[in-house]
N, C-alpha and C positions, 0 to 999 in steps of 0.2 A: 659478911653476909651479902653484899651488893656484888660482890665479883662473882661467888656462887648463882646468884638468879640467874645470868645469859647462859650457863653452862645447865643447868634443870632446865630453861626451858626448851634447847635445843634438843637437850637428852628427847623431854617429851614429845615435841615435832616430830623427832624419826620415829618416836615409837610407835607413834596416831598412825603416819607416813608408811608402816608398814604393814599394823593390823588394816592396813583399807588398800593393800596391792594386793592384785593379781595372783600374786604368787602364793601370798597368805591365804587366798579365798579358794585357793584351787588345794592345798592341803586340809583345809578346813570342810570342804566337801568329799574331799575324800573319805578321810575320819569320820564323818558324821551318815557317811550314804552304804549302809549296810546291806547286805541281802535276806531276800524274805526266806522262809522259811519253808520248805516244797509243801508242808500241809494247809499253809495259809493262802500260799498261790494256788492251788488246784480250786479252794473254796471259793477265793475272789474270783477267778474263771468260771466255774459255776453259776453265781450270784448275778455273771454280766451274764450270760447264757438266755438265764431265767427272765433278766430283764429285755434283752434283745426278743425273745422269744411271746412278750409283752409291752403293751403299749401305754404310758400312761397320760390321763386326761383328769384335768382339773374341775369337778364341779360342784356346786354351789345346792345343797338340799337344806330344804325349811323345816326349822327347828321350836316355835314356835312363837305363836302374837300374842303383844300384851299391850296392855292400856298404861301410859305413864305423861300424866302431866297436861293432859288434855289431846293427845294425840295415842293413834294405834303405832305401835310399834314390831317388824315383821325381823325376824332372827332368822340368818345362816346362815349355816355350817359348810367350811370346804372339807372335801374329802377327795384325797388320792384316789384315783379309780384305774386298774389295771384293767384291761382287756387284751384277749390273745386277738390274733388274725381274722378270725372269723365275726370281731365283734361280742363275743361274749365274757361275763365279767367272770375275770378270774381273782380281784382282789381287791379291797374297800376299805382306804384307812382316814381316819378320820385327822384334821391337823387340826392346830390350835387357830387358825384363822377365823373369823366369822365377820359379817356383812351384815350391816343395818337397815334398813326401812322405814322410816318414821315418816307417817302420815297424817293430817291434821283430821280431827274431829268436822 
């Protein structure tokens, strides 16, 4: 059993030794780097189109005030806000982010 160990463990060194060259990570990229599909490229092309062709801006709209604890408390909401070129909104999404206010009585 003792003569056995130095020879497992060197087995395993090469094998560490190899899954982490160069050579191995350039066949493993290959395998794993497939091509898209012509209906799903034209859509992503699309989609950045839509977004170059729109601007977006982060802002912060009031959601509303409550009383808790002896203080007033002011709620709000971010929401995505697209705008084209000209400034005007083309598109208003709301995120899960919100912003507190808490004011003392």
């Amino acid at each position: 059993m003792k003569i056995h160990l130095p020879f497992f463990l060197v087995a395993v060194i090469l094998v560490i030794g190899y899954l982490d060259s160069p050579l191995f990570s350039q066949k493993e990229d290959f395998v794993t780097s497939l091509p898209l599909p012509v209906e799903e490229s034209t859509s992503a092309n699309a989609q950045e189109n839509k977004q170059v062709e729109s601007f977006l801006e982060l802002e912060s709209k009031f959601v509303e005030l409550r009383e808790e604890d002896g203080y007033t408390v002011e709620v709000y909401q971010e929401f995505e806000v697209y705008k084209d070129k000209e400034g005007n909104l083309v598109e208003s999404i709301p995120t899960t982010n919100y912003h507190y206010l808490r004011y003392k009585k």
